[in-house]
C-alpha positions as a Markdown table, in Angstrom:
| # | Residue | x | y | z |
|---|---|---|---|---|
| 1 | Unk | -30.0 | -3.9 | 35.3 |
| 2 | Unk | -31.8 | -3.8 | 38.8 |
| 3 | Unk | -31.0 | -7.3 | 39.3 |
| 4 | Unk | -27.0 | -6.5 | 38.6 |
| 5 | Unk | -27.5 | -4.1 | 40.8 |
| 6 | Unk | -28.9 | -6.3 | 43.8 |
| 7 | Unk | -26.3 | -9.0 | 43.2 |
| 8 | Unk | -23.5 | -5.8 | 43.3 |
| 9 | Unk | -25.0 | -5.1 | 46.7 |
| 10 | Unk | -24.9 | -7.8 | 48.0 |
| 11 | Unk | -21.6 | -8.8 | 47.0 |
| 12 | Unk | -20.0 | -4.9 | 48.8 |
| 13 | Unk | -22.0 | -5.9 | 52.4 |
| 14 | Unk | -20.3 | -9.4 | 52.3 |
| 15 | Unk | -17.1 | -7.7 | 51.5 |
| 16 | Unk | -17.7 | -4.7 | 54.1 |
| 17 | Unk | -18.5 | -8.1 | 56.9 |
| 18 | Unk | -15.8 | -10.2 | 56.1 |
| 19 | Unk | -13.5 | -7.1 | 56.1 |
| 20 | Unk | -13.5 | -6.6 | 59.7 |
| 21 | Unk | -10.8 | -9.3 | 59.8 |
| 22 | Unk | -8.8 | -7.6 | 57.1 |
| 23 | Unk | -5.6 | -5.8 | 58.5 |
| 24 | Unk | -5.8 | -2.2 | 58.6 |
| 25 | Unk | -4.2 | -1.5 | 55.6 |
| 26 | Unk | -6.1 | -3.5 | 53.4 |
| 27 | Unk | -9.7 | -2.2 | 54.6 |
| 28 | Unk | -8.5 | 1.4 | 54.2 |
| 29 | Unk | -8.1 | 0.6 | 50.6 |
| 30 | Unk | -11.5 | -1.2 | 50.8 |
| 31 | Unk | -12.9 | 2.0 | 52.0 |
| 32 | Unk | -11.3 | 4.4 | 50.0 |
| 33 | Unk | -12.2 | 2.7 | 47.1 |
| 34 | Unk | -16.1 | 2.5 | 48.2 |
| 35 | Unk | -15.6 | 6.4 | 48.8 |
| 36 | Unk | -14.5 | 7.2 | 45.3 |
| 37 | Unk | -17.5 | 4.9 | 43.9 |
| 38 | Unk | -20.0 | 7.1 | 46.3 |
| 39 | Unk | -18.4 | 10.5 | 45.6 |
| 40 | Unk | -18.9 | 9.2 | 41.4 |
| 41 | Unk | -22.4 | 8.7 | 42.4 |
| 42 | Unk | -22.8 | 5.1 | 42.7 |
| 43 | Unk | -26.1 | 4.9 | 44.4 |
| 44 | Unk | -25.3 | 1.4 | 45.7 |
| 45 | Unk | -21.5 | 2.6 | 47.4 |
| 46 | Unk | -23.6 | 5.7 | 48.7 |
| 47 | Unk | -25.8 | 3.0 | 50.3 |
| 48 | Unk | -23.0 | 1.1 | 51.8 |
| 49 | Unk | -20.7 | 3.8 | 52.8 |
| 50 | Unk | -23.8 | 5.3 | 54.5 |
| 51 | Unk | -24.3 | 2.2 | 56.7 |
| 52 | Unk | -20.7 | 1.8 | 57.5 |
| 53 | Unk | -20.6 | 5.3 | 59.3 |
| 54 | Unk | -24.0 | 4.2 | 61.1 |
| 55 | Unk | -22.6 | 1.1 | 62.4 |
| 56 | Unk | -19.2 | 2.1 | 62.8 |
| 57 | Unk | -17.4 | -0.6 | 60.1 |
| 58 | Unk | -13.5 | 0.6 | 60.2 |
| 59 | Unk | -15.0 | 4.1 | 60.4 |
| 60 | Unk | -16.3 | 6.0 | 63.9 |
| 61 | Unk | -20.0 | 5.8 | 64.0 |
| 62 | Unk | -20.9 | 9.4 | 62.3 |
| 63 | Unk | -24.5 | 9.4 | 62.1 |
| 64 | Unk | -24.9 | 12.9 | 60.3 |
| 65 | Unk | -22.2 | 11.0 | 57.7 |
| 66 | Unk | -24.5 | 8.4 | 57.5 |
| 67 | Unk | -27.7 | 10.4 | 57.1 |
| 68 | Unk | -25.4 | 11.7 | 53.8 |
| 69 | Unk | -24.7 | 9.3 | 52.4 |
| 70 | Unk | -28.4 | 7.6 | 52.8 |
| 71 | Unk | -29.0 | 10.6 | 51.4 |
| 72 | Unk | -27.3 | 10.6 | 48.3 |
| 73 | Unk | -28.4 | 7.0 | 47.5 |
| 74 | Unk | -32.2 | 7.5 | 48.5 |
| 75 | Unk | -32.4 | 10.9 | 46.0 |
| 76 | Unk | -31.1 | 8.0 | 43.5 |
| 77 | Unk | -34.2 | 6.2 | 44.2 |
| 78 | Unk | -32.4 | 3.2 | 46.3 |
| 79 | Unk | -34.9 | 1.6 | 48.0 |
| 80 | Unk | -32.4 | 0.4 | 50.9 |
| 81 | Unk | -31.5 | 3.8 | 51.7 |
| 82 | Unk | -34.6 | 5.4 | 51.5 |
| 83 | Unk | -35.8 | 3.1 | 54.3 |
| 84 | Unk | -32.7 | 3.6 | 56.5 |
| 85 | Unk | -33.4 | 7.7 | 56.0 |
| 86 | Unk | -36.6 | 7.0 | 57.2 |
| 87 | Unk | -35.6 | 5.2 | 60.6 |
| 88 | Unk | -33.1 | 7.8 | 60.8 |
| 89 | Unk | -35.5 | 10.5 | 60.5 |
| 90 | Unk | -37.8 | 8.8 | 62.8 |
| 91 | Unk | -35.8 | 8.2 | 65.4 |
| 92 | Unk | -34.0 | 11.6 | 65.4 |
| 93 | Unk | -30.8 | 10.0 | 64.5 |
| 94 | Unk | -27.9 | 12.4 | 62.8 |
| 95 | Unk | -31.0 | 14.7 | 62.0 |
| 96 | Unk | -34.0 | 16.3 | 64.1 |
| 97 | Unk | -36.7 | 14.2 | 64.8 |
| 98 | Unk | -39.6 | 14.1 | 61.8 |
| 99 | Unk | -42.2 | 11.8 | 61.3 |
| 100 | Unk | -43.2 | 13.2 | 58.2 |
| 101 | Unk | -39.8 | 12.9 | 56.5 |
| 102 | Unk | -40.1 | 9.2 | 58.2 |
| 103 | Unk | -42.9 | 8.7 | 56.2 |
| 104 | Unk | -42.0 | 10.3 | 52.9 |
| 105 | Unk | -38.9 | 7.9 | 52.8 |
| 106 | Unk | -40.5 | 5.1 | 53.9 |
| 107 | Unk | -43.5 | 5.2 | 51.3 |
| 108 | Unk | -40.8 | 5.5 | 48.7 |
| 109 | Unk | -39.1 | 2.4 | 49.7 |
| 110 | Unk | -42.1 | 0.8 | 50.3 |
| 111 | Unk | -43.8 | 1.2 | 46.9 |
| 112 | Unk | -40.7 | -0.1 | 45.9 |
| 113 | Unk | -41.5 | -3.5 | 47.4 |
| 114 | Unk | -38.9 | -2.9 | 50.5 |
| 115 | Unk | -40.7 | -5.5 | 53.2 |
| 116 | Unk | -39.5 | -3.6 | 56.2 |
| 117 | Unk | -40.3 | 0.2 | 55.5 |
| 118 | Unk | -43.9 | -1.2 | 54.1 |
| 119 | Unk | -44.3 | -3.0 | 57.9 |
| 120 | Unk | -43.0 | 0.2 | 59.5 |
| 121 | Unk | -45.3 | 2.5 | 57.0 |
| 122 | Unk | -48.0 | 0.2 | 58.3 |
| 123 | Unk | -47.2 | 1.3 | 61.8 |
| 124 | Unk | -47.1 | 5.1 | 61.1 |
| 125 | Unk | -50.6 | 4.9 | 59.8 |
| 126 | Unk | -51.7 | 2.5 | 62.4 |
| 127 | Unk | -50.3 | 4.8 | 65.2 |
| 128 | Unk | -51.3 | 8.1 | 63.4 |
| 129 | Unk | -47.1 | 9.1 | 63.3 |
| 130 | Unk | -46.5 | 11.1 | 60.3 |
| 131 | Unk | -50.0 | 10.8 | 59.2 |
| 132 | Unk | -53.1 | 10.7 | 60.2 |
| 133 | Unk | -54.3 | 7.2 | 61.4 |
| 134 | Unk | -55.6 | 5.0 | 59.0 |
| 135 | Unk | -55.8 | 0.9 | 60.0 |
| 136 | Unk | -57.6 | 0.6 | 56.6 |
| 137 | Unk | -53.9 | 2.0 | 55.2 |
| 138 | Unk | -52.2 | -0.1 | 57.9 |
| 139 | Unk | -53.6 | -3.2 | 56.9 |
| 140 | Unk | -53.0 | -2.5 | 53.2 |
| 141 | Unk | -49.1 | -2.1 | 54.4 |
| 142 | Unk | -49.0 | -5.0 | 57.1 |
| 143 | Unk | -50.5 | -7.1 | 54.5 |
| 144 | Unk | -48.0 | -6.6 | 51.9 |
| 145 | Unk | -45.0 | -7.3 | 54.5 |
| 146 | Unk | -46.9 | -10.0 | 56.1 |
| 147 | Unk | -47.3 | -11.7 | 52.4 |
| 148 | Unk | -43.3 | -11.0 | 51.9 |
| 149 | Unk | -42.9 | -13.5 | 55.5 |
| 150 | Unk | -42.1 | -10.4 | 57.7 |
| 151 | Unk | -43.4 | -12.1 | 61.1 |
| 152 | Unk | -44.3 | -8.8 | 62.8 |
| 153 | Unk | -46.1 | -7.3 | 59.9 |
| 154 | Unk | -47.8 | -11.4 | 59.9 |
| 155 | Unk | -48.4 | -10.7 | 63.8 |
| 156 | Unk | -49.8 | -7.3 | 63.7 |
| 157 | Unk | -52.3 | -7.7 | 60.9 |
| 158 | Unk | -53.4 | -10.8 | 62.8 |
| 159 | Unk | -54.2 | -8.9 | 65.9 |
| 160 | Unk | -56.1 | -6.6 | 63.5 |
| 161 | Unk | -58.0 | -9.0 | 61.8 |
| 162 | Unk | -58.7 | -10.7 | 65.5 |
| 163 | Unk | -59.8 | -7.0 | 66.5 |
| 164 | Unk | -61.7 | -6.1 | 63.7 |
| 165 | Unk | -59.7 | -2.9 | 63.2 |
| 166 | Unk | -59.1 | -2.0 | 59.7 |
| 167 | Unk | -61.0 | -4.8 | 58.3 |
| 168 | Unk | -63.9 | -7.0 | 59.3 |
| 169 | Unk | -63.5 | -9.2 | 61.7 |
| 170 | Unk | -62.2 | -12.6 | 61.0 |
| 171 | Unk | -61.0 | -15.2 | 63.3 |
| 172 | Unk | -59.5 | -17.5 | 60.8 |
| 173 | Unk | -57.5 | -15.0 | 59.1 |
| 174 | Unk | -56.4 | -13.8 | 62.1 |
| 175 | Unk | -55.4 | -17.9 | 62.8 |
| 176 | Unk | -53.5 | -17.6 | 59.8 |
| 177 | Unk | -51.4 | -15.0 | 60.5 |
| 178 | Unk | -50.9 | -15.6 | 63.9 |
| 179 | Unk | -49.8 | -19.1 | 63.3 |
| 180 | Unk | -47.0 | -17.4 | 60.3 |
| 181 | Unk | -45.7 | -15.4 | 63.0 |
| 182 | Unk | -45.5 | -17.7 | 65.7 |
| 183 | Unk | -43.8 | -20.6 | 63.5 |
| 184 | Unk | -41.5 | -17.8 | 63.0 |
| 185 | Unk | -40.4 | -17.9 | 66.8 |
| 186 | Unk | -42.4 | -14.3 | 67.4 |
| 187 | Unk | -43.2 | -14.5 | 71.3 |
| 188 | Unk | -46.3 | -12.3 | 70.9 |
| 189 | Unk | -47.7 | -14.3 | 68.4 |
| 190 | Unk | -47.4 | -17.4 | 70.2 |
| 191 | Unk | -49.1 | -16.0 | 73.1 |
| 192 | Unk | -51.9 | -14.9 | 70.8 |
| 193 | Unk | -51.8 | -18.4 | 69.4 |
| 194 | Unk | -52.1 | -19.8 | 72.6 |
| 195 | Unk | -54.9 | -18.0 | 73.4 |
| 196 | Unk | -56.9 | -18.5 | 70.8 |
| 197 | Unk | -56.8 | -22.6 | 71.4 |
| 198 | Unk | -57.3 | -22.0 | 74.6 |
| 199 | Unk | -60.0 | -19.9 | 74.6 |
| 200 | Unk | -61.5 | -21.8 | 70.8 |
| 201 | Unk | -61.6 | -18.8 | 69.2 |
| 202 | Unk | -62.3 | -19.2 | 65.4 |
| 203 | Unk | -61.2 | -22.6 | 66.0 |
| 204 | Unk | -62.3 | -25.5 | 67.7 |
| 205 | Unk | -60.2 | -25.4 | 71.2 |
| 206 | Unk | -57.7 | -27.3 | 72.2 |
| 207 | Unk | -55.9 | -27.8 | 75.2 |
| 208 | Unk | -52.5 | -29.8 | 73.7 |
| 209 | Unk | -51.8 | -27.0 | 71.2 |
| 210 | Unk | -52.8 | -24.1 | 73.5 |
| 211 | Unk | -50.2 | -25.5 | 76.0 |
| 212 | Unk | -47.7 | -26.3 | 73.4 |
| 213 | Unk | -47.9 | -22.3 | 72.1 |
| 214 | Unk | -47.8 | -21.1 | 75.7 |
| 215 | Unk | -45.2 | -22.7 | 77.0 |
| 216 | Unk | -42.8 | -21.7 | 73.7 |
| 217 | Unk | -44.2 | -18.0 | 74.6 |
| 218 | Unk | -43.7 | -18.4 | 78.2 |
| 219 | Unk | -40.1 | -20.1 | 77.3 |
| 220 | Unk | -39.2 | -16.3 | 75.7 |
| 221 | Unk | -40.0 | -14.8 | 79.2 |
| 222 | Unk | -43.9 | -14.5 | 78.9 |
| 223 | Unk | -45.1 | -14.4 | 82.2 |
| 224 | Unk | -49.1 | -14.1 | 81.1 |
| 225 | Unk | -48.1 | -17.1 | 78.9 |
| 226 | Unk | -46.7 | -19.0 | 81.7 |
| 227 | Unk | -50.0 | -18.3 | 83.7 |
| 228 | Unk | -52.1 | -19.3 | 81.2 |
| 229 | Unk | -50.3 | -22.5 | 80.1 |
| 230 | Unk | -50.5 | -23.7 | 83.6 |
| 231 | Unk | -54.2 | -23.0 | 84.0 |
| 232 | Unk | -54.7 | -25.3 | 80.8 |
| 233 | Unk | -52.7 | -27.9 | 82.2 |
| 234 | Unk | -55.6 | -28.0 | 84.8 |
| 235 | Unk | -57.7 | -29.0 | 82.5 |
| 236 | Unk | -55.5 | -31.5 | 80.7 |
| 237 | Unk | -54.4 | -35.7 | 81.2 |
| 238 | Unk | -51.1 | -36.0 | 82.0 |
| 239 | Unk | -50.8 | -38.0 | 78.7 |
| 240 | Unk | -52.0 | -34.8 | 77.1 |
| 241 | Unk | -49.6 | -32.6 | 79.3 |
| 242 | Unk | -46.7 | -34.9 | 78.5 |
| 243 | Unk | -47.7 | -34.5 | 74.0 |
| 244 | Unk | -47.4 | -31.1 | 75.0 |
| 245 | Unk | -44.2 | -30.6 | 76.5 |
| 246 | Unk | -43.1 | -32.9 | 73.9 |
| 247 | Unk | -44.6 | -31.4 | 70.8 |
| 248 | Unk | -43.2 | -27.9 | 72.1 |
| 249 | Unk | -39.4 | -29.6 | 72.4 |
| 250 | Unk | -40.1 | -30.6 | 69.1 |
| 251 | Unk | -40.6 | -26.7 | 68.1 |
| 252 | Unk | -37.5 | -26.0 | 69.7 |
| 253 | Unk | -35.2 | -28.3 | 68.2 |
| 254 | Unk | -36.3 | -27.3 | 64.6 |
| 255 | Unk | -36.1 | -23.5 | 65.3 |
């Protein structure tokens, strides 16, 4: 049943995206029929219609008709709109700001395996928003995003682990994470990345990969990385330099 579900959804956003090319006509029959699936109590059309009034598809944007309809569908227990409700309610969108309401929705969703309320629950117990701080909860929560491929969730639990915040201290875990992040293009973790083969912590250091990492951070408008690529370079052949550059074009072209 769930997975009917899932494949229903994602079959109504594909239609709601490819109907912005659909005359006017036809997508106010697309709507009006999503409407009358919502008003029945279809959790899923509740979902979508909510998200069409937040981003304005063939509607106005209406963010209090969006924090309805999320509504609707997140009483029902859908995990897509209980993490939406939760943005909404931290960011003080269509409703007053509340971090606690933040959090209520998105533990809901989160428990329900949703990979971006459990990073952003991660971060209201890591900040102490909503709750009151907890990196032993925030690492619990980054963890299970991380392990879902959620390259912030991978980059923040890899600072944590680097800090020893949360958890013991670990430099290779904190590799490890780091590494997921930054192979995910994540500027911030290929700065960290950089550093840490710079600087041979947890690992043995080395100049060809720190300048590779740097200069793909520095390439997003890293200035720090920039810096500190250069000052490797210093210490580098030009044969190594050159493996560098080349290794990091490499990066690019695959990403």
């Amino acid at each position: 049943m769930m997975k009917r579900k899932s494949i229903y959804a994602a079959v109504l956003w594909l239609v709601l995206v490819l109907s912005t090319a659909l005359p006017a006509e036809d997508f106010a029959s697309l709507f009006k029929e999503i409407h009358a699936r919502a008003v029945a109590g279809d959790a899923v059309a509740q979902q979508e219609l909510g998200r069409m009034y937040f981003n304005g598809i063939g509607v106005p944007q209406n963010y209090r008709e969006a924090v309805l309809w999320y509504t609707k569908a997140a009483e029902q227990g859908h995990a897509g709109a209980q993490f939406y409700l939760g943005m909404m309610s931290f960011k003080g969108e269509g409703i007053p700001k509340n971090d606690q309401e933040a959090v209520k929705w998105y533990t809901k969703a989160a428990e329900q395996g949703h990979a971006e309320a459990r990073f952003y629950l991660g971060m209201m117990f890591f900040k102490g928003e909503g709750v009151p701080k907890n990196d032993q909860e925030a690492v619990k929560w980054y963890t299970k995003a991380a392990e879902q491929g959620l390259s912030g969730a991978q980059f923040n639990l890899g600072v944590m682990y680097f800090n020893g915040e949360g958890v013991a201290k670990d430099d290779g875990e904190a590799f490890k994470w780091l590494s997921r992040a930054a192979e995910q293009g994540l500027a911030g973790a290929q700065y960290a990345l950089g550093q840490m083969y710079a600087k041979g912590y947890g690992i043995p250091k080395d100049n060809v990969q720190a300048y590779k990492w740097l200069d793909l951070a520095a390439g997003q408008g890293s200035a720090k990385a920039g810096e500190l690529r250069d000052a490797a370079a210093k210490e580098m052949t030009a044969d190594q330099v050159a493996e560098a550059r080349r290794l990091s074009r490499e990066f690019r072209v695959r990403n």
